[in-house]
C-alpha positions in Angstrom: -21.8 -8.2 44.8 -17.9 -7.5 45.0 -16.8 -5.0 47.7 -14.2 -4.6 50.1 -15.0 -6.5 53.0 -12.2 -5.6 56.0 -9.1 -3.6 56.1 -6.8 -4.4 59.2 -3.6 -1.9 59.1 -0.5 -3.2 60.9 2.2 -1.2 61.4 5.3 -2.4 60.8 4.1 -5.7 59.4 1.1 -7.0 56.8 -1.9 -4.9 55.5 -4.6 -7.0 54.5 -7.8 -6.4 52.5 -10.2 -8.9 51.8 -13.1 -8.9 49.2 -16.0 -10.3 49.6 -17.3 -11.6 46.3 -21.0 -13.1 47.6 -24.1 -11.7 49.0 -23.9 -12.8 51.9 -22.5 -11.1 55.3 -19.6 -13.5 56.1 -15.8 -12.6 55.5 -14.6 -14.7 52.7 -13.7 -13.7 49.9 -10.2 -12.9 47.7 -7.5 -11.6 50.0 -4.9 -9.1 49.0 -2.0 -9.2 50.9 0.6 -6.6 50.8 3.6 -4.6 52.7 5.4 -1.8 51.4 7.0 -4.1 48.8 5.0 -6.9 48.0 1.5 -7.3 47.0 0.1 -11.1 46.8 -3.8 -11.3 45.7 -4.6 -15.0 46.3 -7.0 -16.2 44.0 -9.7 -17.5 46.3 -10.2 -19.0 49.7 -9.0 -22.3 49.5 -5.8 -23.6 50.1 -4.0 -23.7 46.4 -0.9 -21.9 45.9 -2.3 -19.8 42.7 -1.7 -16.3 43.1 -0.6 -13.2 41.5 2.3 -10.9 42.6 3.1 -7.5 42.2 7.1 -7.9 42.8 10.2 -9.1 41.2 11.8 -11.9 43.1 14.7 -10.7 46.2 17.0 -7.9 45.6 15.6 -6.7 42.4 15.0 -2.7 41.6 12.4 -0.9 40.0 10.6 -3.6 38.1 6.8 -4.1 37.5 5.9 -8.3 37.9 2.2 -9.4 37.4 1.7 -12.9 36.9 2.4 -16.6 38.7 5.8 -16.7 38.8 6.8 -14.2 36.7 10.1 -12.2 37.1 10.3 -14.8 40.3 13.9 -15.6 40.0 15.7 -12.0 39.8 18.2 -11.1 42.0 19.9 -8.4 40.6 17.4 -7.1 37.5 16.3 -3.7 36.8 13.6 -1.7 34.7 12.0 -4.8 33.5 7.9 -5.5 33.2 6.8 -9.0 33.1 2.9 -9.3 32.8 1.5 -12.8 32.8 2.3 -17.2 34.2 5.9 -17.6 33.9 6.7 -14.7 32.3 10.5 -13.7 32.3 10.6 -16.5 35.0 14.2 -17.5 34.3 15.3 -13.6 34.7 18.1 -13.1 37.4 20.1 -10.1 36.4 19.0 -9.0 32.8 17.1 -5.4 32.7 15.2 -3.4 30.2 12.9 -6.4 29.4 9.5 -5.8 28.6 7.4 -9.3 28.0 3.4 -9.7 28.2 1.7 -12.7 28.1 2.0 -16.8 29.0 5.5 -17.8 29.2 6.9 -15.0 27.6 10.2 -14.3 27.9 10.3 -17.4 29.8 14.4 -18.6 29.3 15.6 -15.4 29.3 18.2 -15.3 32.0 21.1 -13.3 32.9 22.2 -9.8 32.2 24.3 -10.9 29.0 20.5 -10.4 27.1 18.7 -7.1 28.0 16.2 -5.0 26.2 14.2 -7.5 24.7 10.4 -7.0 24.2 8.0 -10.0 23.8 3.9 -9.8 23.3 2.0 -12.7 23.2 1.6 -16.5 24.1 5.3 -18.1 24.2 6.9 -15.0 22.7 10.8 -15.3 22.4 9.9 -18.4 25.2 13.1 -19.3 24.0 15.6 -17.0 24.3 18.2 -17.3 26.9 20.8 -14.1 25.9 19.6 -12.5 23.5 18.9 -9.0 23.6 17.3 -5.9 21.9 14.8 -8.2 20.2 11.0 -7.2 19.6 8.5 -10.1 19.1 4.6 -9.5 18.3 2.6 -12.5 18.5 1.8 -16.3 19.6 5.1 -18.1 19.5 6.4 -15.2 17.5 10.3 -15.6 17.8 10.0 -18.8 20.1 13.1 -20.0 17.9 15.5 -17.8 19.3 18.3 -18.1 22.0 20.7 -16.1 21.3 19.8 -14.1 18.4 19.9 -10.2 18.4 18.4 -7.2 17.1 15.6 -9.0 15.3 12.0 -7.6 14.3 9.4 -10.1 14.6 5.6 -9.5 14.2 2.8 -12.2 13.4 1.3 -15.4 14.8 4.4 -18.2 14.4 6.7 -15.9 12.9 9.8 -17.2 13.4 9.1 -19.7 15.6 11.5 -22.7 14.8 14.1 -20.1 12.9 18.1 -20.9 14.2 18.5 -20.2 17.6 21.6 -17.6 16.8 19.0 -15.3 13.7 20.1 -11.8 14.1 19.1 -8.2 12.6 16.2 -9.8 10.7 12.6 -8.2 9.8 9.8 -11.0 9.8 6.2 -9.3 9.6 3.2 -11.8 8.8 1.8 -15.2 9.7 5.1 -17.7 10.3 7.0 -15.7 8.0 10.3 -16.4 8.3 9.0 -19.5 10.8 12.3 -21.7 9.2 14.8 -19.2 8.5 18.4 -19.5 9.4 19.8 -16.4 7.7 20.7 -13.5 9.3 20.1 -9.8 8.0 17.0 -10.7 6.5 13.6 -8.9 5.2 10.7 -11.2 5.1 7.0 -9.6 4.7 3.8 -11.5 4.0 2.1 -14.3 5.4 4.9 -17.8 5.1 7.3 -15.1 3.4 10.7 -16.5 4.0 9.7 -19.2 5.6 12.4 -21.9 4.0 15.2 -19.4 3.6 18.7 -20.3 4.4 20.8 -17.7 3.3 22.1 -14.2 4.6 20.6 -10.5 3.6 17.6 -11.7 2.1 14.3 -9.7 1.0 11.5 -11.9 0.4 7.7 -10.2 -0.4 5.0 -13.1 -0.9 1.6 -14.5 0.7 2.1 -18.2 -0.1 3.6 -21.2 1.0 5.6 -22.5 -1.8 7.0 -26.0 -0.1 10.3 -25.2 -0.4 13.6 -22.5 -0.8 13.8 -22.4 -4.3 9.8 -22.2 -5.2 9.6 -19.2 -2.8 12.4 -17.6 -4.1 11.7 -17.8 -7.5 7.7 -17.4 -6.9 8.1 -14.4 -4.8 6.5 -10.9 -6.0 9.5 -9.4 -4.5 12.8 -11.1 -4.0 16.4 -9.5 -3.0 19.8 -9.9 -2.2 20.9 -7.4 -0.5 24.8 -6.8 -0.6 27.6 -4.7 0.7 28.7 -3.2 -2.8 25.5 -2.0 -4.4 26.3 -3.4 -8.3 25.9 -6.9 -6.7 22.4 -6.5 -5.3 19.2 -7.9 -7.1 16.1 -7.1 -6.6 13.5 -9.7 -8.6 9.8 -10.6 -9.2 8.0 -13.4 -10.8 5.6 -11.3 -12.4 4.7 -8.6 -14.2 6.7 -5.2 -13.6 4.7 -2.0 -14.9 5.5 1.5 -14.4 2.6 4.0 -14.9 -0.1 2.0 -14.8 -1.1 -1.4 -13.1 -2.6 -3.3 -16.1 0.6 -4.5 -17.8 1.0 -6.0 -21.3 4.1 -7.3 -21.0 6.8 -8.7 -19.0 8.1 -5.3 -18.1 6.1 -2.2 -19.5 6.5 1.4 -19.3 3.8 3.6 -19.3 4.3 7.5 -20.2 1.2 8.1 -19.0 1.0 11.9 -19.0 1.4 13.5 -22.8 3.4 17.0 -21.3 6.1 14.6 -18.9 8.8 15.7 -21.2 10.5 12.3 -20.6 11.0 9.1 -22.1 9.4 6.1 -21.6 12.5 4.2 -21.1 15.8 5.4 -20.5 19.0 3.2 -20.8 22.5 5.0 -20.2 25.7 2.7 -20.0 29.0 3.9 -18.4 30.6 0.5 -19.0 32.3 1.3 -22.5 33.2 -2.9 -23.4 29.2 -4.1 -23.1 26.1 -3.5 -25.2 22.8 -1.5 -24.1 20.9 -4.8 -24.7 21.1 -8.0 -24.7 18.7 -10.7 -26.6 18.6 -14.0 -26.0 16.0 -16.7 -27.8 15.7 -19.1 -30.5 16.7 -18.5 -34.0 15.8 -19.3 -37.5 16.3 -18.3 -40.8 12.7 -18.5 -41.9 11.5 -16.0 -39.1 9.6 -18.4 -37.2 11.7 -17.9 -34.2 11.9 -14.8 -32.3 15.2 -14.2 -33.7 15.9 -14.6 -37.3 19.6 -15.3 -38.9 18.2 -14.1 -42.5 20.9 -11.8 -43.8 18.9 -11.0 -46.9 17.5 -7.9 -47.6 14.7 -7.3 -49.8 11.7 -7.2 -47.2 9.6 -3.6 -47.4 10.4 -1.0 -45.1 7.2 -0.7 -42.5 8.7 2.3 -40.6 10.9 3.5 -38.2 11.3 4.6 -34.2 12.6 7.6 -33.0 15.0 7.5 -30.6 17.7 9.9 -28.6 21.5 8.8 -28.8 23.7 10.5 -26.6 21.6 13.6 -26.1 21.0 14.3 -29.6 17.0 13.5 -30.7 15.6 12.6 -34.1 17.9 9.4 -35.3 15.7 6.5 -36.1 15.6 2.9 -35.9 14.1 1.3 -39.1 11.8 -1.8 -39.0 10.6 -4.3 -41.9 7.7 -5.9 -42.7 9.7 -9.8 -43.1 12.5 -10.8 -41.3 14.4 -11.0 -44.7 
């Protein structure tokens, strides 16, 4: 049986309330021990020192602290909630902190990092000033110090990244665990995970042992740049639009007879380049997949209608033999 046992008010001084947590008809029990700022529940009868407190330290405002020694250190912090052992221990003057869970938040110190939020074992245990960071997870973001404005969500993610990693997206299992580039977008489980460079997009569910593998193995990789003619956006797959069986490299798929569209459209503004470009091997005799025969004397198989400038109906004729 668990009830309240006693409650002895004192004015002026301590409240207590003990629990009795047995069946029999003696006094001990768990003891909560409050005043109008403090609340201490100590965790049995003995004589340990492990309890939980429901305060914030000396001279702090308005914060919520439950946990062995969490929030124990501010001085001068406000509008912070520290929720489990050691969490946001370190804190003396930062505020807007949110952190649940062991040694969350644990480093974080002075007011120079506010508004960071860390869930889970470890999360951001690192950090020292950072600020405005959100970490989701065991470990996630326990490689930051100082880093900023970063969006971290899954077991491990980030977790030995560059102390300084700022305004990066991590979402999956240790994705982005390594990274040491800022402005980055890593989703999937060990996505990003070796990266080194800025303004990265990496989509992918595999660990690929190293930078270049997972860059060029990625179903979605990008580099995201200031001046929007010097972005890429990859994949070392297949690409299909209309469909998601594809039967080629790329492959377009008019897959409605009334669109009233093309399957492909190609316009180019830049007057000195070509619409396409091929690149393979050649040989006269047409084994290659580009032939130099300049003979012509092959049978005509047909033709493909095509639209130039606007202006339908102009065909592109096609030969039986490369010759």
């Amino acid at each position: 049986m668990v009830g309240i046992y006693k409650h002895i008010p004192q004015v002026g001084g301590t409240s207590e309330i003990t629990i009795q947590t047995d069946t029999g008809t003696d006094p001990v029990g768990d003891t909560f021990t409050f005043t109008s700022a403090y609340m201490e529940i100590d965790g049995d009868s003995g004589t340990d020192t492990v309890t939980w407190a429901f305060d914030g330290g000396s001279g702090d405002t308005t914060n919520t602290v439950l946990g062995t020694t969490a929030g124990d250190s501010m001085t001068s912090a406000e509008n912070n909630t520290f929720i489990g052992h050691d969490c946001g221990t370190a804190v003396t003057s930062g505020s807007y902190h949110t952190a649940v869970g062991y040694e969350a938040l644990k480093a974080q110190t002075t007011s120079a990092g506010t508004g960071n939020t860390a869930m889970g074992w470890s999360a951001l245990g690192s950090m020292t000033t950072g600020y405005a960071n959100v970490a989701i997870g065991v470990r996630a973001g326990n490689g930051l110090t100082t880093g900023l404005n970063n969006m971290i969500m899954g077991n491990d993610a980030m977790r030995t990244c560059g102390t300084s990693v700022s305004r990066t997206v991590a979402v999956g299992p240790s994705a982005g665990s390594n990274n040491t580039g800022n402005d980055c977008v890593f989703f999937g489980n060990t996505a990003g995970k070796y990266n080194t460079a800025n303004q990265k997009l990496i989509v992918d569910v595999a660990d690929r042992g190293n930078e270049s593998n997972s860059n060029n193995g990625a179903i979605i990789y990008g580099e995201m740049q200031s001046t929007e003619t010097d972005q890429i956006l990859a994949t070392a797959g297949k690409f299909m639009a209309g469909g998601i069986s594809p039967s080629g490299k790329i492959h377009a798929y008019q897959n409605v007879s009334t669109a009233a569209i093309p399957a492909l459209y190609l316009e180019q503004d830049d007057i000195n380049e070509a619409f396409i470009e091929f690149e393979g091997t050649s040989a006269a005799d047409g084994s290659r997949s580009i032939s130099t025969d300049t003979t012509e004397d092959s049978a005509k198989y047909g033709a493909i209608r095509v639209t130039i400038n606007g202006v339908g109906d102009k065909w592109i004729r096609l030969y039986d033999d490369h010759s």
